[in-house]
TORMARSE-701289 format. One record per residue (C-alpha): x, y, z. Coordinates in nm, 2 decimals, m for minus. Layout:
# TORMARSE-701289
{east->X; north->Y; up->Z}
...
END
This chain:
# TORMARSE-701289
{east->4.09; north->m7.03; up->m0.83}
{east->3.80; north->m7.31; up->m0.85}
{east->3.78; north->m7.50; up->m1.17}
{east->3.40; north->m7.59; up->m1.27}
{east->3.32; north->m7.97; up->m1.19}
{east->3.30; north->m8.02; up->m1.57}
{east->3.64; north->m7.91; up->m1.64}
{east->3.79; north->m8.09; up->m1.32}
{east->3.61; north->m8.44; up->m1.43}
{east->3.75; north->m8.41; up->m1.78}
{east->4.11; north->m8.30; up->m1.65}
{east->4.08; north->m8.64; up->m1.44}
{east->3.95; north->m8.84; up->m1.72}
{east->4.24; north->m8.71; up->m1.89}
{east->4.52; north->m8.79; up->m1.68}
{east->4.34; north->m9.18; up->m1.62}
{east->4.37; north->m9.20; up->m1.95}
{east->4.70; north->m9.13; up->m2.00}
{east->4.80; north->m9.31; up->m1.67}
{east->4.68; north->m9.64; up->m1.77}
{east->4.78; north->m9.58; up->m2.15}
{east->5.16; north->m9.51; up->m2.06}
{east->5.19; north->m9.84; up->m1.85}
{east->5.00; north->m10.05; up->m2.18}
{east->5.24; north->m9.86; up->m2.40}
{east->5.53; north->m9.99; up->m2.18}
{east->5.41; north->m10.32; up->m2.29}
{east->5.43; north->m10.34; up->m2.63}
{east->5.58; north->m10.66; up->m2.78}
{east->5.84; north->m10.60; up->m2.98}
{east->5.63; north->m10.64; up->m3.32}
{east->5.39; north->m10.35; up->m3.20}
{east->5.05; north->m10.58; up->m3.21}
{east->4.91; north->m10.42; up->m2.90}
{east->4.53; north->m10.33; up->m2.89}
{east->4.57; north->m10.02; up->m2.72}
{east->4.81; north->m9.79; up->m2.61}
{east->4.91; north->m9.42; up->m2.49}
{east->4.67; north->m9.28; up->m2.73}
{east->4.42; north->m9.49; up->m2.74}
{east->4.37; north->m9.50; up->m2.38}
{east->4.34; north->m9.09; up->m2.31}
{east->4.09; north->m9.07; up->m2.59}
{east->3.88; north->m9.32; up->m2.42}
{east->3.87; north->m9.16; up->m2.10}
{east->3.83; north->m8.87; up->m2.26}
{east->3.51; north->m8.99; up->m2.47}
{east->3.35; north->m9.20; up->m2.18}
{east->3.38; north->m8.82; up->m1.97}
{east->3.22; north->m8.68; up->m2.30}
{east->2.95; north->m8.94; up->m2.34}
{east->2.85; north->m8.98; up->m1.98}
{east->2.76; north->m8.57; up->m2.03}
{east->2.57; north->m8.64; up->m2.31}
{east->2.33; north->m8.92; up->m2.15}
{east->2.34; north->m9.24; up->m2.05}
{east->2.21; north->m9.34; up->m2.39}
{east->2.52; north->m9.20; up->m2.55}
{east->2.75; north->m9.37; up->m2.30}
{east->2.63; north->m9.75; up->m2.36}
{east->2.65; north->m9.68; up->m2.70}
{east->3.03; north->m9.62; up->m2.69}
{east->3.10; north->m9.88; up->m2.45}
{east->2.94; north->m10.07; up->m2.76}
{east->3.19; north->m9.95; up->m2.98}
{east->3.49; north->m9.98; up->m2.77}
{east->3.40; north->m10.33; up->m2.72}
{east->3.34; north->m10.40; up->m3.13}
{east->3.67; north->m10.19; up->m3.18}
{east->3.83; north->m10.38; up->m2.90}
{east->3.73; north->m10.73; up->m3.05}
{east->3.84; north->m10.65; up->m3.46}
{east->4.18; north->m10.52; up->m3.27}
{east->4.20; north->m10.89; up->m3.12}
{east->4.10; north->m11.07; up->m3.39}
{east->4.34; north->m10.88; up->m3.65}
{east->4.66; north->m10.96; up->m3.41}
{east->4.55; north->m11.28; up->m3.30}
{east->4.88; north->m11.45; up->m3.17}
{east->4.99; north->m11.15; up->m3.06}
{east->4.92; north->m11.12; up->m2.72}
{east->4.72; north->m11.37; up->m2.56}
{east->4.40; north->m11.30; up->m2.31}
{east->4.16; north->m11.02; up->m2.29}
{east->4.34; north->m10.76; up->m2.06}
{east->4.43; north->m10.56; up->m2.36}
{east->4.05; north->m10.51; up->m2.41}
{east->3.94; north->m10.54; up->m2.04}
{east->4.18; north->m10.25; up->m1.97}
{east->4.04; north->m10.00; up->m2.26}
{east->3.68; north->m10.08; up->m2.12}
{east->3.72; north->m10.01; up->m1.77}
{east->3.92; north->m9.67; up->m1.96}
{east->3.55; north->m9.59; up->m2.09}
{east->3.42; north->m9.63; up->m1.74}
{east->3.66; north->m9.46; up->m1.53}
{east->3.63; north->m9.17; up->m1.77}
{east->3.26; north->m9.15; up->m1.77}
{east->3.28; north->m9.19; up->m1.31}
{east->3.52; north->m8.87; up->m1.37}
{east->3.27; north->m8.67; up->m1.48}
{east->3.09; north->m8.76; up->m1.18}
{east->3.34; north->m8.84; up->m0.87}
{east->3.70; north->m8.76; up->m1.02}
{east->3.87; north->m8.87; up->m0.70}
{east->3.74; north->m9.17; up->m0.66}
{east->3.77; north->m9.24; up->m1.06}
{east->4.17; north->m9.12; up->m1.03}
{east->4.23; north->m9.37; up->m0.73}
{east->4.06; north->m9.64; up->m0.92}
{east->4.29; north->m9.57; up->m1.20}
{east->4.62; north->m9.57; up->m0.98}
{east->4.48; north->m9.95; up->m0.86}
{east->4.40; north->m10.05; up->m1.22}
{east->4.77; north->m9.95; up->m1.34}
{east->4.90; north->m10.12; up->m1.06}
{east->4.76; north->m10.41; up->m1.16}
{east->4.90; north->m10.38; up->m1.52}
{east->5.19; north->m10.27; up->m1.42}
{east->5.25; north->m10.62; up->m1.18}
{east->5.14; north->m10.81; up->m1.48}
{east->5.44; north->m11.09; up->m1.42}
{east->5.46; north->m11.08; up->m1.05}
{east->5.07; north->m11.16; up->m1.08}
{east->5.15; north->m11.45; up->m1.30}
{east->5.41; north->m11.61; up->m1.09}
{east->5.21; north->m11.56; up->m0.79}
{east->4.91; north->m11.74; up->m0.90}
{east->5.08; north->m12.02; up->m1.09}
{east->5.42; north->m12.06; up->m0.90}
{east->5.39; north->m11.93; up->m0.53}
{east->5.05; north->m12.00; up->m0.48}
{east->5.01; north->m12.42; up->m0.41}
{east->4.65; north->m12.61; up->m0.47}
{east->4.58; north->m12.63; up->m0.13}
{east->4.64; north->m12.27; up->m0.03}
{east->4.38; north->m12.18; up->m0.26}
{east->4.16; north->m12.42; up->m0.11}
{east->4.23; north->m12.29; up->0.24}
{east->4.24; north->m11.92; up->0.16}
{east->3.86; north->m11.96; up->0.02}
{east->3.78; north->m12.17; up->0.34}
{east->3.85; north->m11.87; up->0.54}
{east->3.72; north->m11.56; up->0.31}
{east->3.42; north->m11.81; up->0.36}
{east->3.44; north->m11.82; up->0.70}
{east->3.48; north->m11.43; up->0.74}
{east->3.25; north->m11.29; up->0.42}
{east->3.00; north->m11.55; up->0.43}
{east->2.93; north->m11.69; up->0.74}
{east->3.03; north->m11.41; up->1.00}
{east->2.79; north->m11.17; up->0.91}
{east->2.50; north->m11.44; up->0.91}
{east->2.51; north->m11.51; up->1.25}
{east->2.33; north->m11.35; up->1.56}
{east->2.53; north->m11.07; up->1.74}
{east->2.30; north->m11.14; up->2.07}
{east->2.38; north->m11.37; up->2.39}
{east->2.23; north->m11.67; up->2.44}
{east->2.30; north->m11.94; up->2.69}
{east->2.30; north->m11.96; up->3.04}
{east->2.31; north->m11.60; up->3.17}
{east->2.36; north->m11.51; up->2.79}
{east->2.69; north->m11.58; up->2.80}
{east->2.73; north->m11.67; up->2.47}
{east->2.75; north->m11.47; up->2.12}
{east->2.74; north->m11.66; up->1.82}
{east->2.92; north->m11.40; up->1.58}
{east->3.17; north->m11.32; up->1.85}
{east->3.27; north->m11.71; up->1.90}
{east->3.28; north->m11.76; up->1.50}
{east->3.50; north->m11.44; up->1.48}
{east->3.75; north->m11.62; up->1.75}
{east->3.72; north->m11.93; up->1.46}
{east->3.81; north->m11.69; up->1.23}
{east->4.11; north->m11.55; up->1.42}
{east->4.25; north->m11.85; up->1.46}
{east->4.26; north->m11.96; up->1.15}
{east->4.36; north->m11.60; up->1.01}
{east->4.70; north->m11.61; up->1.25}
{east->4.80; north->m11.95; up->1.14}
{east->4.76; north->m11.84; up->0.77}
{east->4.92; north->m11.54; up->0.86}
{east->5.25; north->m11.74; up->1.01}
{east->5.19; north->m11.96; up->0.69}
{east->5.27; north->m11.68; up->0.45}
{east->5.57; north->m11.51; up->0.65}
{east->5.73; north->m11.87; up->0.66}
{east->5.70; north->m11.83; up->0.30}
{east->5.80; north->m11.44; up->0.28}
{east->6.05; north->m11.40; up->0.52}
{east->6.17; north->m11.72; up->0.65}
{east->6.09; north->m11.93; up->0.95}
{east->6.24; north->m11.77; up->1.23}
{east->6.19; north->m11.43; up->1.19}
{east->5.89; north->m11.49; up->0.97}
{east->5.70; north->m11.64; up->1.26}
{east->5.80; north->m11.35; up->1.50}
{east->5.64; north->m11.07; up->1.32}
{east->5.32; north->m11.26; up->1.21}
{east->5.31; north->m11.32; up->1.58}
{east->5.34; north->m10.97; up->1.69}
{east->5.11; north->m10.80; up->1.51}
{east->4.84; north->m11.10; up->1.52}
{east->4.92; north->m11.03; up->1.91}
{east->4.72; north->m10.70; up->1.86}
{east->4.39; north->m10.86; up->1.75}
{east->4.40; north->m11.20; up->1.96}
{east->4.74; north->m11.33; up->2.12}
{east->4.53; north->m11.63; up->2.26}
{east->4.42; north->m11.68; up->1.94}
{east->4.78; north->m11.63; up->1.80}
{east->4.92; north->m11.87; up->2.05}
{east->4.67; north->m12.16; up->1.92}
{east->4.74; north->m12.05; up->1.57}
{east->5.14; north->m12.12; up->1.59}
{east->5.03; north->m12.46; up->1.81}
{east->4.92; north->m12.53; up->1.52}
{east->5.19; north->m12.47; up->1.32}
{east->5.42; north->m12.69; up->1.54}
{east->5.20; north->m12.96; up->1.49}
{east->5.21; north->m12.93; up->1.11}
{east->5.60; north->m12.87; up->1.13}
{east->5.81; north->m12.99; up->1.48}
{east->6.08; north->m12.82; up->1.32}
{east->5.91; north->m12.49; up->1.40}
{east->5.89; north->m12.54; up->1.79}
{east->6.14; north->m12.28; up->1.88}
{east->6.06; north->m11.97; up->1.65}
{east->5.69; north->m12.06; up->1.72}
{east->5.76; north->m12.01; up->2.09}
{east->5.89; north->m11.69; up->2.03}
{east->5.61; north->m11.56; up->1.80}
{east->5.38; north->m11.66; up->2.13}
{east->5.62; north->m11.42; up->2.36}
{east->5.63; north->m11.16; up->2.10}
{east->5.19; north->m11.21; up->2.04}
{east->5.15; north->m11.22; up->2.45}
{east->5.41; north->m10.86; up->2.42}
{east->5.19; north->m10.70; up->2.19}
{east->4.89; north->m10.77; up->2.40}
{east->5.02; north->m10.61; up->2.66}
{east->5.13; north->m10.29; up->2.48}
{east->4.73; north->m10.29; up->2.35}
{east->4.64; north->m10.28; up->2.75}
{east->4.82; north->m9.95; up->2.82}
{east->4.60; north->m9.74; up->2.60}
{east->4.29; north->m10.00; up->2.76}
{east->4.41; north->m9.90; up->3.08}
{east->4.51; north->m9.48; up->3.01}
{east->4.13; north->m9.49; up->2.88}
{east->3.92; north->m9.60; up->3.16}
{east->4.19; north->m9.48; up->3.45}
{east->4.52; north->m9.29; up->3.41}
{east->4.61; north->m9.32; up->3.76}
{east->4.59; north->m9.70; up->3.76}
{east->4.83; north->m9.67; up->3.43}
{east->5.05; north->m9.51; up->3.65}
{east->5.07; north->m9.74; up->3.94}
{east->5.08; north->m10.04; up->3.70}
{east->5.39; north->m9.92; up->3.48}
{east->5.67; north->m10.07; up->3.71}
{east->5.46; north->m10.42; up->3.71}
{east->5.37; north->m10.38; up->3.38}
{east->5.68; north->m10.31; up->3.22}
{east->5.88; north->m10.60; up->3.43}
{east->5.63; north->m10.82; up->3.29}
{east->5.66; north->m10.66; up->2.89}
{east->6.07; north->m10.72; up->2.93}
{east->6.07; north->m11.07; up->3.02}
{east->5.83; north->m11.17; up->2.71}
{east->6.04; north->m10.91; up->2.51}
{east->6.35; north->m11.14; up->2.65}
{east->6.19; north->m11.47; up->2.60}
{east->6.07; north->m11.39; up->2.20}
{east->6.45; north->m11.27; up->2.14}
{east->6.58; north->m11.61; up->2.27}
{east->6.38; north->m11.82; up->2.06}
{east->6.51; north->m11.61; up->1.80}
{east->6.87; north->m11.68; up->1.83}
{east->7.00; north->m12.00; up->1.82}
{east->6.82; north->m12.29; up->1.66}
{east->7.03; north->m12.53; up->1.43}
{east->6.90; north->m12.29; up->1.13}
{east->6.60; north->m12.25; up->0.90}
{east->6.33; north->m12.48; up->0.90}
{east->6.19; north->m12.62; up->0.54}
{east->5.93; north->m12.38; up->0.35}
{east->5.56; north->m12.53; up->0.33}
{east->5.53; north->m12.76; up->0.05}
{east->5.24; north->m12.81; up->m0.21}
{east->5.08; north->m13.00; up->0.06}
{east->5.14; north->m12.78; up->0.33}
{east->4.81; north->m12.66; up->0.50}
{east->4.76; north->m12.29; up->0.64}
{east->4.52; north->m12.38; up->0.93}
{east->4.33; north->m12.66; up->1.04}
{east->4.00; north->m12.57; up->1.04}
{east->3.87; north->m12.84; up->1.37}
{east->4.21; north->m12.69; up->1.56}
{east->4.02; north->m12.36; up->1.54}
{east->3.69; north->m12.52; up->1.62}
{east->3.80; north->m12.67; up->1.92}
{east->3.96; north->m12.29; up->2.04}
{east->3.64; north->m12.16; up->2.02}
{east->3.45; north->m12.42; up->2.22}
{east->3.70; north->m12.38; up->2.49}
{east->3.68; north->m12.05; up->2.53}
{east->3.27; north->m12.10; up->2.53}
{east->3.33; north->m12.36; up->2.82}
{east->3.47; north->m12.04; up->3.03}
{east->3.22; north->m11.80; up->2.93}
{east->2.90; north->m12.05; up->3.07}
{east->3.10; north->m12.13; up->3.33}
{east->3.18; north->m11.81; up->3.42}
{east->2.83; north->m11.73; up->3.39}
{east->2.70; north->m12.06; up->3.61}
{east->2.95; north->m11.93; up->3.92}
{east->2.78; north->m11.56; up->3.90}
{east->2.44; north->m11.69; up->3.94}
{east->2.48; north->m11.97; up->4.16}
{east->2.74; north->m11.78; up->4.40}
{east->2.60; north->m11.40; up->4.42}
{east->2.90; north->m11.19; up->4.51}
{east->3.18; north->m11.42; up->4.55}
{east->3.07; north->m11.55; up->4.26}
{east->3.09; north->m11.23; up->4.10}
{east->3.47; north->m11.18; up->4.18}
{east->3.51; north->m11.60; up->4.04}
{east->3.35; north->m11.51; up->3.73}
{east->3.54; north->m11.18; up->3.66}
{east->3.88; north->m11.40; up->3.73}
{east->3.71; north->m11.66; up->3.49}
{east->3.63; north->m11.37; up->3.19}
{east->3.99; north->m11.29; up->3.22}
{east->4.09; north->m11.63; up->3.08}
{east->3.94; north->m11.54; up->2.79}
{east->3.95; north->m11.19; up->2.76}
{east->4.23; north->m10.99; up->2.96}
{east->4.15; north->m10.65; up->2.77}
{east->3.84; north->m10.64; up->2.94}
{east->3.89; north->m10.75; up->3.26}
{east->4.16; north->m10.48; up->3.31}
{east->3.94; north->m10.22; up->3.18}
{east->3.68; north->m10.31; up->3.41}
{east->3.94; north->m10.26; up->3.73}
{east->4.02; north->m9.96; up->3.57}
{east->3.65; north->m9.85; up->3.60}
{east->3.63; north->m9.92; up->3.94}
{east->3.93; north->m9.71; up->4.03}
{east->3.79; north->m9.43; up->3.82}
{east->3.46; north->m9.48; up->4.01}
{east->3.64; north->m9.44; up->4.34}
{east->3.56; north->m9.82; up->4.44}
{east->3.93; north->m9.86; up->4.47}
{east->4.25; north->m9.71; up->4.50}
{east->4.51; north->m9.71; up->4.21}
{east->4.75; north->m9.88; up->4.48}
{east->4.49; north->m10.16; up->4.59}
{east->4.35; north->m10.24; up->4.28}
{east->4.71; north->m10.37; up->4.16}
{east->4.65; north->m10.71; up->4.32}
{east->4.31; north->m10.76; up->4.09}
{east->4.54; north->m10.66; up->3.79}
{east->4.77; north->m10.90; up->3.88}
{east->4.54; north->m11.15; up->3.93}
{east->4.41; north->m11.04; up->3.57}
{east->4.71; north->m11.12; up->3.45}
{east->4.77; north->m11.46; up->3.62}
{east->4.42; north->m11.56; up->3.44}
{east->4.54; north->m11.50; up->3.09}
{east->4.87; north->m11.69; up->3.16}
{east->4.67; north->m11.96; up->3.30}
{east->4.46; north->m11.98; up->2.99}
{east->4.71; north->m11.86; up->2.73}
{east->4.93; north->m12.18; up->2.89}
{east->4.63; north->m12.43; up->2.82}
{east->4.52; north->m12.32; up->2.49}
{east->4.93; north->m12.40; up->2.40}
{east->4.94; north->m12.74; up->2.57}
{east->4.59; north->m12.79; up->2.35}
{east->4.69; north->m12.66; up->2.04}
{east->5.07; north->m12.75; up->2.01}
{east->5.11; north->m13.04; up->2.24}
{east->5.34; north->m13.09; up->2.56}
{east->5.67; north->m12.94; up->2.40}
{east->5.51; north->m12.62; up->2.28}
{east->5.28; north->m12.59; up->2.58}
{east->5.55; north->m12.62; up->2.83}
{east->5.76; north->m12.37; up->2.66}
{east->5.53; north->m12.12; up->2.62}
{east->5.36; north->m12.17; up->3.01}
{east->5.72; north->m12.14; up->3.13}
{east->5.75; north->m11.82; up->2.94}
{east->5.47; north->m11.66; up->3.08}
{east->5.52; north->m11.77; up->3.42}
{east->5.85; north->m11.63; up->3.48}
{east->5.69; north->m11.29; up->3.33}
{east->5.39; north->m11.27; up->3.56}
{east->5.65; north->m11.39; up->3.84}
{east->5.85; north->m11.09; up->3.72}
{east->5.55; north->m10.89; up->3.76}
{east->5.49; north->m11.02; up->4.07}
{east->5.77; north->m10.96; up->4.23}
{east->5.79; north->m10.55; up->4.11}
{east->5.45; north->m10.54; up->4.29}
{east->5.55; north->m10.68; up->4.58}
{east->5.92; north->m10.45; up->4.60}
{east->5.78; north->m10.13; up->4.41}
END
């Protein structure tokens, strides 16, 4: 049986109310001076479902009232219970219940967040005045700049020579950068330095491991300490790259999935093996950030991005200067800075019956070489000799690995 939409938006108003009035009551002092509680809170939802029935008219007028009420409330227990979100709370009660005459789902889910939010009250408070240092803040609105404001205010259309360059694509590689490091910045905090840094590298390996890698060079050169569970948060980034390829590959050509698997997967265990030997050993946890410890540095990620334009126009030059041969330089080129791609575009041509799954494993290879050749110099750039060598010995030895079960498989 169907209930009317009426009945359904003031059953929802109902329960908001009463959702948001139990976690209020829950927070009582102990002298009982709070503005609002159990009650209070499902008879608001209730009226703002009511009023919003009755006109829109009606329904600012007891959003009036609820505020008036709301103030006298304040003003009688004044020392009681300091700040508004006694009052904030039983307005956005009037609201929810007037959107759950209209949309009850979406009026219920806003609800669950809003007692959430109450609910975490403390945990809020430490967070913003104990956890959370000057200079995070300052950072943190550096990059919600970076990705809210700028971002969408740039072109999404090449330009350049050949048009090999996109604004908005380069500043989102800016903001990737700068994302990871703050990324590895908060699991130091979180979890700890070694095994902070490992899964902040993984999972930032899905969007961008080049971008990862230059993210935790940065973090070695804010904190030497670092060096070795930064190494293996670049193995366990350049691992989760590769497990994104398989589905790239599966997509544009199973077969060449297939044929690839043996090379592939030799190449997957050795980064596998070198991010679980950075994790063990070490001579123990490094210090957390400080007050003054910065979570990117905002010309580090500058300078990523104008090195992965430098490949992109030169890429570009060699294909028009060099006709075919240029063709096969600039595809090796693109791979330096985006291996996804490049395999997916083998993977076409095998589907396209240009090549066979068996010959087009040398190209993939040679995909593969690319990104360690560019993943190497972005380390050496971004985290200095000791980082760089680390991480350009790690990859080697997988691409050898690779390398070799192409050659014997």
């Amino acid at each position: 049986m169907t209930l009317p939409s009426d009945v359904t938006g003031y059953l929802s108003a109902l329960g908001l109310g009463l959702l948001i009035g139990v976690v209020r009551e829950r927070q009582r002092p102990a002298d009982g001076h709070a503005p609002a509680g159990l009650r209070t809170h499902a008879l608001a939802a209730l009226g703002g479902a009511v009023a919003w029935q009755l006109g829109l008219p009606v329904f600012v007028a007891l959003l009036l009232v609820v505020g008036l009420l709301a103030y006298a409330s304040d003003r009688r227990s004044a020392g009681a219970e300091t700040g508004q979100t006694g009052e904030v709370a039983l307005l956005l009660t009037v609201l929810l219940g007037g959107l759950a005459a209209r949309q009850p789902g979406l009026a219920a889910a806003l609800a669950v967040v809003a007692a959430l939010l109450l609910q975490a009250r403390e945990k809020l408070h430490r967070l913003g005045r104990d956890l959370i240092s000057e200079s995070e803040v300052r950072d943190g609105l550096l990059l919600l700049s970076a990705a809210l404001l700028v971002l969408p205010l740039l072109p999404d259309d090449p330009v350049g020579p050949g048009g090999a360059l996109n604004p908005q694509k380069l500043w989102r590689l800016v903001v990737l950068v700068m994302a990871v490091s703050a990324l590895g910045h908060i699991a130091l905090r979180v979890i700890g330095a070694r095994r902070g840094l490992a899964v902040a590298g993984f999972f930032a390996g899905f969007v961008s491991s080049t971008a990862a890698i230059a993210g935790f060079g940065q973090r070695v050169r804010a904190e030497p300490a670092l060096l070795r569970p930064s190494v293996a948060a670049a193995m366990f980034a350049a691992l989760a790259s590769l497990l994104l390829m398989l589905p790239v590959l599966a997509t544009a050509s199973a077969a060449l999935l297939s044929a690839a698997l043996p090379m592939l997967g030799a190449f997957a265990a050795v980064l596998a093996l070198g991010g679980a030997l950075g994790l063990s050993g070490g001579s123990g946890e490094a210090a957390a950030p400080t007050q003054e410890s910065r979570m990117f540095r905002f010309t580090h990620a500058l300078t990523f991005a104008a090195l992965m334009a430098g490949v992109l126009i030169a890429s570009a030059l060699l294909g028009a200067r060099f006709g075919h041969s240029g063709v096969v330089a600039a595809a090796f080129l693109a791979a330096l800075a985006e291996v996804h791609a490049a395999a997916a575009s083998i993977g076409q041509l095998v589907a396209g019956g240009g090549a066979s799954p068996t010959t087009a494993l040398g190209p993939l290879l040679a995909v593969l070489g690319a990104s360690v050749l560019a993943r190497s110099a972005v380390a050496f750039a971004s985290g200095g000799a000791a980082y760089g060598l680390r991480v350009a010995a790690g990859l080697a030895v997988a691409w050898l690995a690779a390398a070799t079960a192409w050659r014997w498989g």
